[in-house]
PANU-379657 format. One line per field, with one value per residue: residue number from 1; chain; x, y, z of N, C-alpha, C in turn; residue in one letter. Coordinates in steps of 0.05 Angstrom, whole numbers, plus 5000, padded with zeros to 4 digits. Atoms other than C-alpha are relative to their C-alpha. Layout:
% PANU-379657
n	(NUM  ...)
chain	(A  ...)
n.u	(X  ...)
n.v	(Y  ...)
n.w	(Z  ...)
ca.u	(X  ...)
ca.v	(Y  ...)
ca.w	(Z  ...)
c.u	(X  ...)
c.v	(Y  ...)
c.w	(Z  ...)
res	(A  ...)
This chain:
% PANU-379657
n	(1  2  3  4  5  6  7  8  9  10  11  12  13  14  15  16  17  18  19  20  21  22  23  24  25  26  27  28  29  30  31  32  33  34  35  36  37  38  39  40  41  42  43  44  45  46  47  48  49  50  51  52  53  54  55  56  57  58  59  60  61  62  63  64  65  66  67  68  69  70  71  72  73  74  75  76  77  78  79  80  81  82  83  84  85  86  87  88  89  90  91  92  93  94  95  96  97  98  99  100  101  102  103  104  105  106  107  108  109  110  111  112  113  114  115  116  117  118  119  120  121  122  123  124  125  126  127  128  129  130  131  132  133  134  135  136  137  138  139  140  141  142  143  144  145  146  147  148  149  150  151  152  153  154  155  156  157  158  159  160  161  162  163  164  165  166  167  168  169  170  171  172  173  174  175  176  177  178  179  180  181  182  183  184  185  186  187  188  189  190  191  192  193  194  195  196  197  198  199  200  201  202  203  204  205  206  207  208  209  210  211  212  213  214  215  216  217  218  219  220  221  222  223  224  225  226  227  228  229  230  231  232  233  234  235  236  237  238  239  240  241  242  243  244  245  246  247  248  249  250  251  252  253  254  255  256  257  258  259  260  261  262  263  264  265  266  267  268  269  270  271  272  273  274  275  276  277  278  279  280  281  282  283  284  285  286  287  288  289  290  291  292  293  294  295  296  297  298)
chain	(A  A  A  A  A  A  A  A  A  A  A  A  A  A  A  A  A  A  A  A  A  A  A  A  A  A  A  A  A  A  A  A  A  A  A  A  A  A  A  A  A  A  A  A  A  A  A  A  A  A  A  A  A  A  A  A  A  A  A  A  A  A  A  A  A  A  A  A  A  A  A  A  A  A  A  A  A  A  A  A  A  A  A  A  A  A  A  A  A  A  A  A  A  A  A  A  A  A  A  A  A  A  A  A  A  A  A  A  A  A  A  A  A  A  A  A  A  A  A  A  A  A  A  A  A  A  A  A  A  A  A  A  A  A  A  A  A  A  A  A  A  A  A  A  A  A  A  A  A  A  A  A  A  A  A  A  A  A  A  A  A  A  A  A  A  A  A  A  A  A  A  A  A  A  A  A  A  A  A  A  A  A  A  A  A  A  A  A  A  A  A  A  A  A  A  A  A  A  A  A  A  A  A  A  A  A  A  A  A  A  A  A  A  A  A  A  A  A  A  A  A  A  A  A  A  A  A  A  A  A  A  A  A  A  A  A  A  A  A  A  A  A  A  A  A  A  A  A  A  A  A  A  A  A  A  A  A  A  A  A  A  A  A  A  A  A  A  A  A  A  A  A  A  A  A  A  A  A  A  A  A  A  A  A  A  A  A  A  A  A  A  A  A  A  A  A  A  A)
n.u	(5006  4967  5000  5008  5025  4994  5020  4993  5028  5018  4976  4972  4989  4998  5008  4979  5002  5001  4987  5000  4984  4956  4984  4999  4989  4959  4990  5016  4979  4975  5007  4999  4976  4978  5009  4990  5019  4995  5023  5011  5037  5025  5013  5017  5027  5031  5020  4982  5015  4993  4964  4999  4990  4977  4975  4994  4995  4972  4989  5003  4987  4972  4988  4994  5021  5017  5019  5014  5022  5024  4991  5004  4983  5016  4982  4986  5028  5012  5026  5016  5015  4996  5007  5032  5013  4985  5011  4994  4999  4983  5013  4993  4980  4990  5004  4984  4971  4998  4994  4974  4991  4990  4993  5011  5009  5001  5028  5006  5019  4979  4979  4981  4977  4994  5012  4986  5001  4979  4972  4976  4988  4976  5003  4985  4992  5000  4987  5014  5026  5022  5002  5012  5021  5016  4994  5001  5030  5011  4991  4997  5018  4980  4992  5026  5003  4978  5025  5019  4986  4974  5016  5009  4974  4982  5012  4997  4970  4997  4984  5019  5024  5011  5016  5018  4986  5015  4983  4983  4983  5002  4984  4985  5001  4991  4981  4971  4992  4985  4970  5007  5011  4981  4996  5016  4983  5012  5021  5005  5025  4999  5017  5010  5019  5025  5023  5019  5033  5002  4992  4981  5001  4984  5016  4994  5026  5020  5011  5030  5021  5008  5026  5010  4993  4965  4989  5000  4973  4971  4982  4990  4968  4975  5002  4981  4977  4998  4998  4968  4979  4997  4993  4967  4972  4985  5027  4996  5031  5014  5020  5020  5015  5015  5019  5024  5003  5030  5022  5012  5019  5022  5011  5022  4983  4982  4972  4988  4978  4997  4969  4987  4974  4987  5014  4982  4996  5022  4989  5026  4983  5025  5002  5000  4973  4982  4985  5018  5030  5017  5025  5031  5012  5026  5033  5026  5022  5034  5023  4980  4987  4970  4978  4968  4983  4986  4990  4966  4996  4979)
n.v	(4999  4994  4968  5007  5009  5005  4994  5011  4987  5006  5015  4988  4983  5014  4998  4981  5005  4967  5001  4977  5003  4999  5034  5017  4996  5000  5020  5011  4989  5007  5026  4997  5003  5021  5016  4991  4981  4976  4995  4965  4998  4973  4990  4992  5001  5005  4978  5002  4995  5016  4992  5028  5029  4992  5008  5031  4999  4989  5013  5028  4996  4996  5031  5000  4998  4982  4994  4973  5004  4982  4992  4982  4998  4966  4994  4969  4975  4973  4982  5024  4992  5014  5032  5020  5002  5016  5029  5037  5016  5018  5019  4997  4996  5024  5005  4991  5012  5028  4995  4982  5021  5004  5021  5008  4977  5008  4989  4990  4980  4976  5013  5025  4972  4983  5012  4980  4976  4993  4993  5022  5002  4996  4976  4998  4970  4995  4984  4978  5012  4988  4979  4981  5009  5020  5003  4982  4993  5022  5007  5023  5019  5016  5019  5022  5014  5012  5022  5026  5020  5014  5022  5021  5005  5013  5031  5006  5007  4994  4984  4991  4986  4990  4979  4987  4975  4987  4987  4990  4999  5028  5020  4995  5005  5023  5006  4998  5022  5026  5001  5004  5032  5027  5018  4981  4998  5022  5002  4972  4985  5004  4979  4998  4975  4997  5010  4971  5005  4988  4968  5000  4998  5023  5013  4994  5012  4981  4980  4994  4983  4979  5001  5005  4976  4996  5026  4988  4982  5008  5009  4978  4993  5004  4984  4979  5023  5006  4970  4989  5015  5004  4968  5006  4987  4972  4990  4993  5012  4990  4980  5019  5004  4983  5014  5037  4989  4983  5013  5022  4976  4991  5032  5004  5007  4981  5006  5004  4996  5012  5005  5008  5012  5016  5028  5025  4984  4991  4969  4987  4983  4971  5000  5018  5003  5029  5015  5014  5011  4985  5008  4988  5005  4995  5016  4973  5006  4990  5009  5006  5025  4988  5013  5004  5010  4993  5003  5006  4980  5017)
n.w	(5028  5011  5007  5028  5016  5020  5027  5026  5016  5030  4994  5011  4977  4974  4977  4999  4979  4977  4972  4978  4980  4998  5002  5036  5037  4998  5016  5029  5020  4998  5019  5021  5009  5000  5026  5020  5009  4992  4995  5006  4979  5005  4974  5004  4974  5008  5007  5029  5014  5019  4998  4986  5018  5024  4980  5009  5024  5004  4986  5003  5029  5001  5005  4984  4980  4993  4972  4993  4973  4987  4970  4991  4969  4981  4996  5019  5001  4980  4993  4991  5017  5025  4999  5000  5031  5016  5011  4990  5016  4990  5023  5037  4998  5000  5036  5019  4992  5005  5020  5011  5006  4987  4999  4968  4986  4966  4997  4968  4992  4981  4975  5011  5000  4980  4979  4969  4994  5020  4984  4993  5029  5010  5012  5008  5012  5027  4992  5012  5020  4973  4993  5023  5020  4990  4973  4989  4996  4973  4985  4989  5017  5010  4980  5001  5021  5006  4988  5015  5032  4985  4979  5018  5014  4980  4989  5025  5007  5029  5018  5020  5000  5013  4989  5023  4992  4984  4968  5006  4977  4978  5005  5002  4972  4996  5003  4977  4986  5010  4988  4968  4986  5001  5022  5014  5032  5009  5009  5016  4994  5036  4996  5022  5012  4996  5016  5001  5022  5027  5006  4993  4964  4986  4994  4966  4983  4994  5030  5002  4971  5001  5018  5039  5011  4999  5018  5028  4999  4994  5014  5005  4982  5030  5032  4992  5003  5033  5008  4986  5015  5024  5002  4998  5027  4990  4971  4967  4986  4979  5020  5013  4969  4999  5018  4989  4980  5007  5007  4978  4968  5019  5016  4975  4981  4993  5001  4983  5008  5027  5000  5022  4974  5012  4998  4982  4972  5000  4995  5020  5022  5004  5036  5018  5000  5025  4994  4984  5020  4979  5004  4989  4980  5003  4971  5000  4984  5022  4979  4979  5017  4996  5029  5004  5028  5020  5013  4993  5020  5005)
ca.u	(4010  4066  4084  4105  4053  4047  4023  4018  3966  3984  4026  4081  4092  4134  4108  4128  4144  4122  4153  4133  4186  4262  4270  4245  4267  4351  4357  4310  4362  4422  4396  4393  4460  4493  4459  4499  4441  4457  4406  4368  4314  4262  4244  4178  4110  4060  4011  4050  4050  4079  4144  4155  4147  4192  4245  4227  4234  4298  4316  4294  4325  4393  4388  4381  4336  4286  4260  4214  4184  4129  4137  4100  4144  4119  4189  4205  4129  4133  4063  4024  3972  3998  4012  3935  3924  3978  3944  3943  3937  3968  3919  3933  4003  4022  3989  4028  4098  4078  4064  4134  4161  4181  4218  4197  4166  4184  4114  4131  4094  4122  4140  4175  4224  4226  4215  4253  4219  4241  4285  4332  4343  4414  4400  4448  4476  4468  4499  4481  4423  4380  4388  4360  4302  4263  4311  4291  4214  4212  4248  4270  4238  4313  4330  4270  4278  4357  4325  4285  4328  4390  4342  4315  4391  4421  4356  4360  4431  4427  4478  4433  4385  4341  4314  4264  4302  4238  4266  4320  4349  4327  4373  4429  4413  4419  4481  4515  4485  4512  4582  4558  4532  4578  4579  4542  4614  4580  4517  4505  4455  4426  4381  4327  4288  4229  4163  4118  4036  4019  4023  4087  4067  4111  4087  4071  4034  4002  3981  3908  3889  3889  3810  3796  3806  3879  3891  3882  3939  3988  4019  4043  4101  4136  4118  4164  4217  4220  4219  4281  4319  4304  4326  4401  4438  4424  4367  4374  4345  4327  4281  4252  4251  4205  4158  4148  4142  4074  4047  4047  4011  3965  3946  3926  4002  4029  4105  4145  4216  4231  4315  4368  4431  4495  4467  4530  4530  4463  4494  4435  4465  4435  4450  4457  4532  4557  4612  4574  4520  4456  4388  4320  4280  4205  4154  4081  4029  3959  3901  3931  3971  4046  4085  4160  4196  4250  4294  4373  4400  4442)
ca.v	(1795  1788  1859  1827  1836  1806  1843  1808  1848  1812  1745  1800  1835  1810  1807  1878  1872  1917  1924  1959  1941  1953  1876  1848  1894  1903  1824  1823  1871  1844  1783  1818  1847  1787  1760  1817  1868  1938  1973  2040  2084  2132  2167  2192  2218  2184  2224  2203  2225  2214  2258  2197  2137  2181  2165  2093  2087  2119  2069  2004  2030  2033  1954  1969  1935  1987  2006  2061  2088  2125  2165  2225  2253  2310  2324  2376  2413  2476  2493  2436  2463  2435  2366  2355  2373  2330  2277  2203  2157  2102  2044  2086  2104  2024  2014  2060  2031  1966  1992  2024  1962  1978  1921  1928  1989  2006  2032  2058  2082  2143  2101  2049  2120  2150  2093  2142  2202  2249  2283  2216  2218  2243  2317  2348  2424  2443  2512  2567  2523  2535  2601  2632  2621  2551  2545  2619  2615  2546  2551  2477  2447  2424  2394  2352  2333  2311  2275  2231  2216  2200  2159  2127  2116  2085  2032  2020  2021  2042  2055  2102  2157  2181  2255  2304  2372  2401  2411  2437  2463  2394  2361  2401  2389  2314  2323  2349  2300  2243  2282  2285  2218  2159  2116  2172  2172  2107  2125  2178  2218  2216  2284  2271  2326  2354  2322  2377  2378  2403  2481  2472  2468  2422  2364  2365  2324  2396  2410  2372  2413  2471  2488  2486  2561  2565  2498  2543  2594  2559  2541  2614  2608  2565  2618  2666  2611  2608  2686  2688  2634  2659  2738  2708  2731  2807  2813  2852  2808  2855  2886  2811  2793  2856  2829  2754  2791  2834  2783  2731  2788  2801  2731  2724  2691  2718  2718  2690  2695  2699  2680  2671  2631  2594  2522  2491  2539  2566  2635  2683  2732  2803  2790  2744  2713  2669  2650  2610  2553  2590  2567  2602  2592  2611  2597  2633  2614  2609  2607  2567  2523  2537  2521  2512  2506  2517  2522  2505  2564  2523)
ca.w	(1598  1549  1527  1457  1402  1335  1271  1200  1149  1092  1083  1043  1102  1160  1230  1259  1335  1391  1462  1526  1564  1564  1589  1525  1466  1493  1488  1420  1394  1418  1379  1320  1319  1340  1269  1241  1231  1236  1282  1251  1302  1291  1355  1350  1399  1347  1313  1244  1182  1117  1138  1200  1149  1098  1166  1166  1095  1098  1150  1118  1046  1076  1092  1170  1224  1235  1305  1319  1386  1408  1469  1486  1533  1584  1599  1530  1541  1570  1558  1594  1553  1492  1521  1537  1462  1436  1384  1411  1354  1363  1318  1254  1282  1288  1210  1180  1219  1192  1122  1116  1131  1199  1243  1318  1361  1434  1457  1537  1581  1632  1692  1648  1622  1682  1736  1789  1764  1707  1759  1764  1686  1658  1631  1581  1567  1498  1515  1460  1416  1491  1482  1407  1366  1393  1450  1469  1452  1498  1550  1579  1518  1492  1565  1558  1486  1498  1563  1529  1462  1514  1554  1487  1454  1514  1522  1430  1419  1349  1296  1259  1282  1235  1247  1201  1183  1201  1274  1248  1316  1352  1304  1315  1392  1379  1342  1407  1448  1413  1433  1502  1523  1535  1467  1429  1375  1358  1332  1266  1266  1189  1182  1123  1077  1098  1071  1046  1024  0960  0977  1011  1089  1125  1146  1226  1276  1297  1223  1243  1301  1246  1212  1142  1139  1175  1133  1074  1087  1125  1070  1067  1120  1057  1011  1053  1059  0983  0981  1034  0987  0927  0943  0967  0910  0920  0975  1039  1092  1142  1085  1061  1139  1147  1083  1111  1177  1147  1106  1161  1210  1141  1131  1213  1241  1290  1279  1333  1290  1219  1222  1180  1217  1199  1179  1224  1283  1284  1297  1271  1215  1199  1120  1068  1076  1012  1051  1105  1084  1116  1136  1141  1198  1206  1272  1274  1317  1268  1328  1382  1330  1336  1263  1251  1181  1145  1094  1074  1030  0982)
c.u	(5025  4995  5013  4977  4998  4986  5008  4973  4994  5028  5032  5023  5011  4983  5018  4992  4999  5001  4991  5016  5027  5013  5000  5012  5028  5001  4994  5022  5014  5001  5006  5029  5024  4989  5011  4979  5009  4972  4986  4976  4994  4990  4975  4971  4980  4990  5017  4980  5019  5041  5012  5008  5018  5035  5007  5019  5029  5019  5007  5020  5031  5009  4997  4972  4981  4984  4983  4986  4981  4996  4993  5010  4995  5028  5003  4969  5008  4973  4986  4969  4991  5001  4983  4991  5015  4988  5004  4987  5011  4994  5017  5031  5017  4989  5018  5036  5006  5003  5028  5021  5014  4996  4992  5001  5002  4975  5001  4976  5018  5016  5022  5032  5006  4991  5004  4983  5011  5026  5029  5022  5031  4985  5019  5001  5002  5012  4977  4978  4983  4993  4986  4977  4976  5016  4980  4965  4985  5011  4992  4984  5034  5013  4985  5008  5041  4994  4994  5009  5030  4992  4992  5031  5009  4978  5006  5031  5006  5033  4995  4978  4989  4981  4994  5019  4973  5002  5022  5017  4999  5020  5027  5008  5011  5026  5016  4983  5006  5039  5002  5002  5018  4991  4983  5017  4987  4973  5006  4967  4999  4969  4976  4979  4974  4974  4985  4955  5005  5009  5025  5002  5009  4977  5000  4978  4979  4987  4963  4993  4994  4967  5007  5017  5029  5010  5015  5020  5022  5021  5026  5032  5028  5004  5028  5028  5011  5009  5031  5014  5002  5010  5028  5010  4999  4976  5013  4991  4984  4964  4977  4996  4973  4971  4992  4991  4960  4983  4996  4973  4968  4980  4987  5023  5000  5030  5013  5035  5001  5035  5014  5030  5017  4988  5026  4998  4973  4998  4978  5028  4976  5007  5003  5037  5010  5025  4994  4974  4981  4982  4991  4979  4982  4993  4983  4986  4966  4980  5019  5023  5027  5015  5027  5003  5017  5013  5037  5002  5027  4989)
c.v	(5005  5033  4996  4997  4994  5009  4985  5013  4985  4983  5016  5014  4990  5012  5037  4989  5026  4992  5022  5003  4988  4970  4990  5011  5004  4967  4985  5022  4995  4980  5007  5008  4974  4987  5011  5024  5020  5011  5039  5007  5023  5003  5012  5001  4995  5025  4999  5011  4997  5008  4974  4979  5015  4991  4980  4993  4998  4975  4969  5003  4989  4964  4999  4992  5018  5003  5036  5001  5020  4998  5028  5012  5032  5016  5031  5023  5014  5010  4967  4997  4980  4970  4996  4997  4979  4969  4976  4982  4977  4975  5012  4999  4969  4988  5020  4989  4985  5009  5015  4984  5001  4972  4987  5032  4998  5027  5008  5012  5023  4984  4984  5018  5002  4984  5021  5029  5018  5012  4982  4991  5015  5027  5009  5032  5001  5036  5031  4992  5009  5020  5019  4979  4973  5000  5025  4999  4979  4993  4974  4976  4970  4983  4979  4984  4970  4980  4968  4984  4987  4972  4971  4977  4975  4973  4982  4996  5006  5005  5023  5020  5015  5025  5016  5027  5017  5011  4988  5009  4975  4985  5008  4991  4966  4998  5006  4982  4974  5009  5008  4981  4980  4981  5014  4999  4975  5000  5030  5005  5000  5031  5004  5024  4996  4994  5024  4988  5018  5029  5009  5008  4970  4982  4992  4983  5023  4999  4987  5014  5032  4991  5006  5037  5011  4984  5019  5022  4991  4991  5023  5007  4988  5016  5023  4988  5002  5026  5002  4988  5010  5040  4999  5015  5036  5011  5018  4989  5011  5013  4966  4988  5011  4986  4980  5017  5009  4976  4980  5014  5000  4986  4987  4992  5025  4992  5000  5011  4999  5000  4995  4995  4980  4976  4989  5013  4999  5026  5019  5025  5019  4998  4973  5001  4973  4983  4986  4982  5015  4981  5011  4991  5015  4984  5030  4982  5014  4989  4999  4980  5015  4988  5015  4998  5008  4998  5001  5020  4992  5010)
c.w	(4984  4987  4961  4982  4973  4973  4962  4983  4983  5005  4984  5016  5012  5023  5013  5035  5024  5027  5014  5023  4997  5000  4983  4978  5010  4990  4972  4988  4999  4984  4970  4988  5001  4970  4980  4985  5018  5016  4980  5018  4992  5019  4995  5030  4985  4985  4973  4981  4973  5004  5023  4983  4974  5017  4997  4975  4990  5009  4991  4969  5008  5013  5035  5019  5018  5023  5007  5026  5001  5030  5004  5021  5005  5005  4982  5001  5024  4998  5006  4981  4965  5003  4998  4967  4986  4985  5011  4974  4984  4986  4970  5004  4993  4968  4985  5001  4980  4969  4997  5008  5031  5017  5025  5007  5019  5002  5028  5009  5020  5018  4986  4988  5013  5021  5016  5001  4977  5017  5005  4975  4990  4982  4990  4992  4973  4983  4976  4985  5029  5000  4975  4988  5011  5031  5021  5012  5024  5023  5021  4981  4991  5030  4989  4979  5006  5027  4992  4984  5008  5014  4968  4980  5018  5007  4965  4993  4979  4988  4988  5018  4984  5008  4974  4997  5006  5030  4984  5024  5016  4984  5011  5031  5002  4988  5026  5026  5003  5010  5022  5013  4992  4970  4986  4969  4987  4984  4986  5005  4969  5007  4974  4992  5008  4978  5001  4990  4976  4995  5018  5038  5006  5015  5034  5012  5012  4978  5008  5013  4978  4988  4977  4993  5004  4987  4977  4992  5015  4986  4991  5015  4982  4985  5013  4995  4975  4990  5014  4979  4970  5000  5018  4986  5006  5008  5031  5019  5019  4984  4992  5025  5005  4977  5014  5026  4994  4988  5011  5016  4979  5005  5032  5009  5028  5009  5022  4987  4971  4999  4977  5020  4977  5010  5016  5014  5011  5002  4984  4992  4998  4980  4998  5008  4987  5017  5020  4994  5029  4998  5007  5012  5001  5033  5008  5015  4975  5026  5021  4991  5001  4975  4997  4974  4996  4976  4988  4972  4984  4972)
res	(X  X  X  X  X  X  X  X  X  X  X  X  X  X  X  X  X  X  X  X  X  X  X  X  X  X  X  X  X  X  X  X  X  X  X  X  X  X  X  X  X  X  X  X  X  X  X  X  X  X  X  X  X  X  X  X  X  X  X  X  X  X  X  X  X  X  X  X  X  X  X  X  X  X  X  X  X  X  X  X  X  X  X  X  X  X  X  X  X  X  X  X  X  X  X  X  X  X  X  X  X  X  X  X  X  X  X  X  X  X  X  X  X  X  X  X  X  X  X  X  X  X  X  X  X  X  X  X  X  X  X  X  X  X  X  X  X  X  X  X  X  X  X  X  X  X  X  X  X  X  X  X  X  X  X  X  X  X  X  X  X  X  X  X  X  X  X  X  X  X  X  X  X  X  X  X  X  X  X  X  X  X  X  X  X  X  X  X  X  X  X  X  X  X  X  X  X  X  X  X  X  X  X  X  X  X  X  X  X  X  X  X  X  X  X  X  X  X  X  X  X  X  X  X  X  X  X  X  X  X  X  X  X  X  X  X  X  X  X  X  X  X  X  X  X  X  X  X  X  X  X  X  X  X  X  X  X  X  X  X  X  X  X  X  X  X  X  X  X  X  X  X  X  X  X  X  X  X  X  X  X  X  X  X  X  X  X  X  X  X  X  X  X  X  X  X  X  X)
C-alpha cells in the first residue's frame, strides 16, 4: 500500500502530503530543496491544538516548506502510566495540519524510528538541563526527548525547527543538541510564544484530560506567573515563591516547583537579578494531570 496520502478539502487548499516511511519523504524533500525551497519542521506527538498550528503558521509565514510529524514516542515517558493516557487523535490532528496550510506530515510508526530498537538510536548528554526542575522531576525524560528529535532531524533535514516556549527547558535541550549532532550548526532552532486560553492556561495536549472543575482553576498557575513578573522591580522571591506555593496547595495543586532561573543558562536564582534576563517556571500536578508554564521576565 503506498504510504503516500492525498488530502484536498477545498480547491484553495493545496494537497498536503503524508509519509510513513523514511524511503519516501528524504527523496520528496530533497526534491523540494533542489527547487530551492527552504525546509521548516514541527515535531509534534499529535493531540494538537491551536499552540501546534501557531508553529505551523509560523512556519508557512516565513515562506518555508512546512513539514510536521507526529510521533508519540515511548522513549521520553518515564511514567508508562502517562503514555497509555496520552491522547491519539490523529483525524482531527491531520485537519487542523491541513488547515494551517501545512506542506507534508511524516506519520511513523515505532519500528519504522527505532527499526533496531530504541537502544540502537544515538542518545545525547545534555549535562546540567538533566539535572534541575523537569530534568530532575523526570528522570530520562530529556534522553528520550533528544532521542527522538535527533532521530527526527537527521531523517527531515530541516533548516528551521520550530518549538513552543511552553517547554521551556525542552527547548533549551534542543538548542544543545543541534551543537551536538553532526550538521546540527545547520539548522536554527526558532522558539515561538506561548498560545494561551482566555484565563491564561497554556495551551497543552494534557489540558483535556482535566474536568470541568480543575478546568476552572487551572488557569491559576498563570495567575502566579503574572504575580512573579509583575513583583520584579522590588519583590523578594522567596516570599512571592512561598504565596504561588499556598495558593496552588489552596486551590487543590500540588506544587512540584515554583522557579526562577537565568533565561540563557537555566541556573535557578534565589532573587530577582536585573542583571540577568530571568524566566519563571511553574509545574503542579491538578488530579493526575501534570501542568508546565512559564514566563520570560523581560
Amino acid at each position: 500500500m503506498n504510504s503516500n496520502l492525498y488530502f484536498a478539502p477545498s480547491a484553495s487548499i493545496l494537497p498536503m502530503v503524508i509519509f510513513k516511511k523514511i524511503q519516501d519523504i528524504q527523496p520528496y524533500l530533497s526534491a523540494q530543496k533542489a527547487a530551492g525551497r527552504g525546509i521548516g519542521f514541527v515535531p509534534t506527538m499529535g493531540a494538537l491544538h491551536a499552540g501546534h498550528r501557531s508553529l505551523v503558521e509560523k512556519s508557512c509565514a516565513e515562506g518555508l516548506f512546512t513539514v510536521a510529524s507526529i510521533f508519540i514516542n515511548p522513549t521520553q515517558f518515564n511514567d508508562k502510566e502517562d503514555l497509555a493516557k496520552y491522547p491519539v487523535t490523529t483525524e482531527a490532528d491531520i485537519a487542523m495540519l491541513i488547515e494551517a496550510g501545512c506542506d507534508a506530515l511524516f506519520l511513523p510508526g515505532v519500528e519504522e524510528m527505532y527499526p533496531g530498537g530504541s537502544d540502537t538510536v544515538q542518545t545525547y548528554d545534555f549535562g546540567y538541563l538533566e539535572t534541575v526542575l523537569e530534568g530532575a522531576q523526570r528522570p530520562g525524560h530529556f534522553k528520550g526527548v533528544g532521542q527522538v528529535v535527533g532521530r527526527l532531524l537527521d531523517i527531515v533535514r530541516p533548516g528551521r525547527i520550530f518549538m513552543g516556549q511552553k517547554d521551556y527547558q525542552q527547548c533549551m535541550v534542543i538548542k544543545s543538541l543541534l551543537q551536538q549532532m553532526p550538521g546540527g550548526d545547520k539548522v536554527e532552532m526558532v522558539m515561538c510564544p506561548i498560545v494561551r486560553e482566555a484565563d491564561g492556561l497554556a495551551m497543552s495536549s494534557r489540558n483535556r484530560r482535566l474536568t470541568e472543575p480543575q478546568r476552572a482553576i487551572a488557569g491559576t498557575i498563570y495567575q502566579c506567573l503574572v504575580s512573579i513578573q509583575g513583583k520584579k522591580g522590588n519583590g523578594n522571591f522567596a516570599v512571592v515563591k512561598k504565596e504561588c506555593e499556598d495558593l496552588l496547595s489552596d486551590k487543590g495543586f500540588i506544587p512540584e516547583y515554583v522557579a526562577l532561573a537565568n533565561a540563557d543558562t537555566l541556573a535557578l536564582l534565589d532573587d530577582y537579578n536585573d542583571s540577568a534576563p530571568m524566566v519563571a517556571l511553574i509545574a503542579a500536578r491538578l488530579g493526575n494531570v501534570r501542568l508546565i508554564d512559564n514566563i520570560l521576565l523581560t
